[in-house]
N, C-alpha and C positions, 0 to 999 in steps of 0.2 A: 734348332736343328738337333736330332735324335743323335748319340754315339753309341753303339753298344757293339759288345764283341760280339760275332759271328762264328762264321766256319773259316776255320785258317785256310791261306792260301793252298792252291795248285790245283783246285776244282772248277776253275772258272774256265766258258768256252770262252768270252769277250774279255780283250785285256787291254785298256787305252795305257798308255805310255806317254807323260810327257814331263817336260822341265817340274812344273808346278801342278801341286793338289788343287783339285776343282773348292777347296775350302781353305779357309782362312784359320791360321788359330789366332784366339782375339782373348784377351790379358785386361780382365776388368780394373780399376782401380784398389778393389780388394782383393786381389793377388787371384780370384779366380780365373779360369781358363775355360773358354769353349771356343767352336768351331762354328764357323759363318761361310753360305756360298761365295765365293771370289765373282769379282766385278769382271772379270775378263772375257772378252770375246769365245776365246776357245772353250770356257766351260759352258757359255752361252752355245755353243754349236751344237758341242757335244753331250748334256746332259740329256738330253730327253731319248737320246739312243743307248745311255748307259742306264737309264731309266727300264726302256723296253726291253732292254735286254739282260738285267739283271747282271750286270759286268762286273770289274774292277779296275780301279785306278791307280797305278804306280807312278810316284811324283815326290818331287821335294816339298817341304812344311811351307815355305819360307820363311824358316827361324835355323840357323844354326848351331850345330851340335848339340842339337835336343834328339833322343830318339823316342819314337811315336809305334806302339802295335796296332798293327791291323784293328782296323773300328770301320762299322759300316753307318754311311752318314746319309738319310734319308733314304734308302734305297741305292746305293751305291756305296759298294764296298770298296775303301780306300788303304793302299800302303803306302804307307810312307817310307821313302829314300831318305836316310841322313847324309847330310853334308858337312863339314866342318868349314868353320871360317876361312880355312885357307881354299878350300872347295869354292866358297863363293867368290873368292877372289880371283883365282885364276880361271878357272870353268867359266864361271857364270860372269862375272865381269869385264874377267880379260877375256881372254877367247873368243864365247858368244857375242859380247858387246862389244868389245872394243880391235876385235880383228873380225870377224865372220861378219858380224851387223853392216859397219862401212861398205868393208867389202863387195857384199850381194847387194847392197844399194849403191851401187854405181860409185864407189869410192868417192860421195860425198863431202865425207870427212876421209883423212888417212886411216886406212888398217893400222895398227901396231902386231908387230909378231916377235913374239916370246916362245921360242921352246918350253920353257917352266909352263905357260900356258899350254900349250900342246897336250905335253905330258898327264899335267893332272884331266884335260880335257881326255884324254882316253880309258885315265882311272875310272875318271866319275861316267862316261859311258858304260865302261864296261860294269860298274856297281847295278847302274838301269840294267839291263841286260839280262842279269843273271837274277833279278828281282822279278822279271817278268817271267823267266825260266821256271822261275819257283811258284809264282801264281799260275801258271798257263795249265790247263787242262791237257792230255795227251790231245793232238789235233786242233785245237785252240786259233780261234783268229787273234791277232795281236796287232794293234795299230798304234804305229810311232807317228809323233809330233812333232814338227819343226827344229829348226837348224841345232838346237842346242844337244839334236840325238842323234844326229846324219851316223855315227857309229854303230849304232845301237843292233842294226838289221845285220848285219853281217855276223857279229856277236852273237846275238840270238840262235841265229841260224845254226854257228860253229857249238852251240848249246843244244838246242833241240832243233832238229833239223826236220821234225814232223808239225811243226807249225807251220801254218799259211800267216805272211807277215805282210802287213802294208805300212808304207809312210806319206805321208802330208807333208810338203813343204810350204810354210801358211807366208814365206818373205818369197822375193823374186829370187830365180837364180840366174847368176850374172853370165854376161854375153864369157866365152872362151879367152877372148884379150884377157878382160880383166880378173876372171876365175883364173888363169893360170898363174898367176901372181903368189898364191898360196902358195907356199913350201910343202904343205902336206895335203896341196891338192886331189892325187892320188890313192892316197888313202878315204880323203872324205867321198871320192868314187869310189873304189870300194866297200866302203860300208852301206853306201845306199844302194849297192847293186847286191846286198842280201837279202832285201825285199821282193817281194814277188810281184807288186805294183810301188810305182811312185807316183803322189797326187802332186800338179803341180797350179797355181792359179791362173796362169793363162800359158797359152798354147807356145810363145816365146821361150819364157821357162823351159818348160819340155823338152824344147827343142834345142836349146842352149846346153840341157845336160847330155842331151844324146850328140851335141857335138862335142863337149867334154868328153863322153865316152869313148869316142873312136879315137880321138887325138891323141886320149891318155894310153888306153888300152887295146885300142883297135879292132874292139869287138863288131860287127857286123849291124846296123840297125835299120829298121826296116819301121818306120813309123806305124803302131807305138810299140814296135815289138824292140828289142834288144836282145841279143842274143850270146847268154854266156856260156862259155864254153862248161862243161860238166866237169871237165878234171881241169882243174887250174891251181896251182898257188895261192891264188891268193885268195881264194876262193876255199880251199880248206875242206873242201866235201869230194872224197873220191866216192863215186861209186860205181855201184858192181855191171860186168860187162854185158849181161843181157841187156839191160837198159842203156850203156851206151850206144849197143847199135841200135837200138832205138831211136833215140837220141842224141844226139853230140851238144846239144845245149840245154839250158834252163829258161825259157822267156821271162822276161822280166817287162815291164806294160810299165811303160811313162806317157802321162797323156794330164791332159787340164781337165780339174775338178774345182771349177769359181767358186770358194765357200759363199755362203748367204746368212740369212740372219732368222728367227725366229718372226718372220714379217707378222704375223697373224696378230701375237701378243701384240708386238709395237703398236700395229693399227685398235685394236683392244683398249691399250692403254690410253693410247691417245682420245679415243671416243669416251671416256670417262667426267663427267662431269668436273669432278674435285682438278682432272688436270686442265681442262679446259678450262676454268676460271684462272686457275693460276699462269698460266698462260696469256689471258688479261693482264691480269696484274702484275707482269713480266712488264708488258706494254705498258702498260701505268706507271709503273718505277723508272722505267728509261727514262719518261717523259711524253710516252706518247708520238716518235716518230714516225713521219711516212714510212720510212724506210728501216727496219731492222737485220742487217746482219750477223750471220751468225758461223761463227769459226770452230769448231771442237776436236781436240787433240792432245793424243800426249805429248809432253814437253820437247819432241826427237826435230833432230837436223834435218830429218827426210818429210817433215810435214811442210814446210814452204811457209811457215806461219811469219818469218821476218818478211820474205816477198806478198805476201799479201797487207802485212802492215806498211811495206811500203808504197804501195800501190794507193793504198786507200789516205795514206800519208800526202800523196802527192794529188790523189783528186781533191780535199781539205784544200791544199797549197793553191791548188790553181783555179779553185772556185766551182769547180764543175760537181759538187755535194758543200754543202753548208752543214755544220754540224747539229743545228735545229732540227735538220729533216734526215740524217741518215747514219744512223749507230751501228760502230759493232761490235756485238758481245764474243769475247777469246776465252773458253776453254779450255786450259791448257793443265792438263791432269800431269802431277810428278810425274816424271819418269829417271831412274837408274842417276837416283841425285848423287850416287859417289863416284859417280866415272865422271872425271876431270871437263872432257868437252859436255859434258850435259851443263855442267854445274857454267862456267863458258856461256851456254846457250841460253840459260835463266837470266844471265846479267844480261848478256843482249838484246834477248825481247823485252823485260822489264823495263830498262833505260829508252829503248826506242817506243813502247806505250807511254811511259812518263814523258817525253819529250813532246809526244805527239797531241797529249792529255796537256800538257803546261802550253801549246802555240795556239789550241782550239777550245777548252773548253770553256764553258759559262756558266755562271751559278746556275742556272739551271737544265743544261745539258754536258754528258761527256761525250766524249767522242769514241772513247772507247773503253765496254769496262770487262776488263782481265778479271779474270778468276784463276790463280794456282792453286784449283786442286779438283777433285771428282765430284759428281752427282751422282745419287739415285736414278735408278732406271725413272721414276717416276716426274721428276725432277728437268732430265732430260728430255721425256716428252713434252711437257712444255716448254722448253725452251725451242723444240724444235716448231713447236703450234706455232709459236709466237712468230718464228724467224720469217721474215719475206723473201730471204737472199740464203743460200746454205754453201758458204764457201769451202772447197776443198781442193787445196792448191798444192798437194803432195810432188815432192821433185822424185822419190821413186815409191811406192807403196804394191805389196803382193796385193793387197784387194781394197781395202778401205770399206768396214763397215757401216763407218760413221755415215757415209753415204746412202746407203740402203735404209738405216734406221730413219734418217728424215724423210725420204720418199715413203717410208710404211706410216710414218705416222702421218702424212698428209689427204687422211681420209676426205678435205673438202677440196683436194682436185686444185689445190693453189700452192704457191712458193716455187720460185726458181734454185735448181740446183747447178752452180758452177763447179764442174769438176775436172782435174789432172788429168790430161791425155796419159799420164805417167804413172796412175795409179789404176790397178787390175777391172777395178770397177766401169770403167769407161769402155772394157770391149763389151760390156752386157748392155749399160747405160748410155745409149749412144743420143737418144733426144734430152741429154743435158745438156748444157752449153760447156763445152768441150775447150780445155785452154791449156794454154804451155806458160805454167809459172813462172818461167823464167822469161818472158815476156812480160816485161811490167807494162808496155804500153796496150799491148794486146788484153792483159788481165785488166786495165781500167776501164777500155773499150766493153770490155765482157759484161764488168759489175755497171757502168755507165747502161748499158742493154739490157741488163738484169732489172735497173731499178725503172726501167721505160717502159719494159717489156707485155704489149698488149694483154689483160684481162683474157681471152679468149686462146692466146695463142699459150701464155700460163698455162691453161689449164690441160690445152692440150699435149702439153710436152707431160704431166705430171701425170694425165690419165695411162700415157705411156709408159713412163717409169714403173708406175705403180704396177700395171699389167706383168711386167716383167718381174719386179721385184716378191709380187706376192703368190707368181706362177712359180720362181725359184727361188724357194725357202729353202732351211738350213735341212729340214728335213730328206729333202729331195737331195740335197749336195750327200750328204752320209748316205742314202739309199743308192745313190750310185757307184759311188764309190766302195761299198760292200759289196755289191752285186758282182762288180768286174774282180776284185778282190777273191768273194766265192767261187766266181766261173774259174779263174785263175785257181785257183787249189782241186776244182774238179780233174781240169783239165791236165794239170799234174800229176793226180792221180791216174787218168787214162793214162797218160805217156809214159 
């Protein structure tokens, strides 16, 4: 991956904004240093629009008090935000993880709320902010990312108030009960009501914040309009009185924008010879079972990965699968190993795979085989070739891509997809087999159906999937979401 200096910031129309750089810096064993695309979803969505359009990205290194100048990295020009170790600590660990994360997923696990957290949480907002201020071209669109910048848009705005600004929220946001629980619930409405649209993954969402809004602030909403008043406090922008009789508001457009995935590659990939073989030989190393299962996740409390090992634990127990005929592989990518309940959640599914591997396995079968840590894109497509069963048993999840990525690679119209009524993906994915994890007997019923599941009727739930998944790609999710974005700053301009 190329680095070279460019043209300094503030000449950019497109300016993504989010927690982390779309790249990696990587520390060879002889002390050199370069930069790698990141594995993550969101650079997955977003690169090929920051591509077309020649953009910039403001974001953290994920290294600590390192500072980094402006370098453009394949066609996308990158700034780096420094943070210092106490930044990652309270910001990003506390705050975002371990109060905001619980929280918007259904409390879970408990929030913790720290003020110190708070605080530096509006420091290192306001740091993004004024970094995007600095790249943004006079008029400039500017799109914020998920929960860890809910401040950011109202900042900006109080900065350059001639920018058209969007935000993505890529996690669920929580029903009113339990949003209002935050101490500084108020504020994080606030801040997202500096935007000119908010993207939300399904229509609940949406809807949840525009009853936030009224509760908190009483603003007027008229689905998916919101309607802020033009002189307000907290709001920070007076302006001048020909335009208030114009106007007495600002609309502000909250509405569901289901992210998707690059489906085209996926299926690509997957029709590749080198993955298809390996893909055998997936099946070949298990042993060859009728039945292969297949789980992948990051290590989080909200993936449901203990209830579906137990599930699969108790059809072992009571005969209804023999471990000869039905494996399954757990994927379980690190995730945020220094927050206390992750490290917790390692030792639990660990000990309950060991447990479940020391009651069932055989010299020549496991019952289950764990992986802590990531795959290659490539890697991934064949495991998903391989998979006959593709569980995803999320207890709350914004969308779940892992889901779409196996329907895209399932170019031969075969594999069952069990999916969380709880996870965003299920309002698009409706011919999956549709379950509530927290129904163990129901989820055994499902994968019991799953592994029975006629040849013909297979293929016709996945030719379904498929239709839908490769009709709404990631492409399509950013093209819409710009467009109502652009109509919205047109349309501000008129008024």
């Amino acid at each position: 991956m190329t680095q070279t200096a460019e043209r300094p910031p503030g000449d950019y129309d497109f300016v993504v904004v989010s927690n982390r750089l779309p790249v990696d810096r990587v520390v060879a064993p002889d002390g050199s240093a370069s930069w790698q695309q990141s594995p993550g979803g969101l650079v997955t969505a977003l690169e090929p629009v920051m591509r077309a359009r020649d953009g910039a990205w403001i974001g953290w290194s994920g290294q600590p008090d390192l500072d980094f100048e402006p370098f453009d990295s394949d066609g996308i020009q990158v700034v780096p935000v420094r943070l210092s170790a106490r930044d990652v600590e309270n910001y990003y660990e506390g705050f975002s993880n371990d109060t905001l994360w619980p929280l918007y997923h259904d409390v879970i696990a408990p929030p913790t709320y720290h003020r110190e957290w708070w605080d530096t949480y509006v420091e290192v907002n306001q740091r993004f902010a004024e970094a995007a201020a600095a790249a943004s071209a006079p008029g400039a669109v500017v799109w914020v990312q998920d929960y860890q910048l809910q401040l950011v848009p109202k900042m900006l705005r109080l900065l350059r108030p001639d920018l058209t600004i969007g935000f993505f929220d890529h996690i669920p946001f929580p029903p009113y009960g339990i949003y209002s629980q935050l101490p500084w619930r108020t504020q994080i409405i606030e801040g997202l009501l500096g935007a000119d649209v908010i993207g939300f993954q399904r229509v609940a969402d949406a809807n949840n914040f525009s009853r936030a809004v009224r509760r908190l602030k009483g603003y007027t909403t008229k689905s998916p309009i919101i309607e802020v008043p033009l002189v307000d406090d907290s709001e920070g922008v007076r302006v001048t009185a020909p335009i208030r009789r114009a106007k007495e508001f600002r609309p502000v457009i909250a509405k569901a924008f289901p992210i998707s995935i690059d489906s085209a590659s996926w299926e690509d990939l997957a029709r590749t010879p080198s993955v298809q073989a390996r893909a055998r030989q997936i099946r070949a190393d298990l042993g060859n079972p009728k039945t292969i299962m297949l789980g992948v996740d990051r290590l989080d409390y909200t993936k449901g990965i203990g209830h579906r090992l137990k599930a699969f634990g108790e059809l072992l127990t009571d005969g209804s699968v023999a471990v000869e005929d039905v494996t399954l592989v757990q994927v379980a990518s690190p995730s945020r190993e220094r927050v206390q309940t992750y490290m917790r959640l390692r030792d639990e599914i660990e000990l309950t795979v060991g447990r479940i591997n020391g009651d069932f396995a055989t010299i020549s079968h496991t019952a289950i085989s764990y992986h802590h840590h990531g795959y290659p894109r490539e890697e991934m497509a064949a495991l998903y070739l391989a998979a006959d069963i593709m569980l995803v048993t999320a207890l709350r999840d914004g969308m779940n891509l892992v889901a779409k990525e196996y329907v895209a690679t399932r170019f031969d119209d075969d594999g069952v997809l069990l999916l969380s009524e709880f996870a965003g993906a299920a309002d698009e994915l409706s011919k999956a087999v549709l379950i509530n994890p927290h129904d163990i007997d129901g989820l055994k019923e499902a994968i019991l159906g799953a592994i029975a599941m006629p040849d013909r009727e297979r293929s016709a739930r996945m030719r379904s999937l498929r239709k839908r998944v490769l009709g709404n790609d990631v492409e399509k999710w950013s093209r819409e979401f710009l467009d109502v974005l652009n109509d919205s700053a047109a349309d501000g301009r008129r008024g």
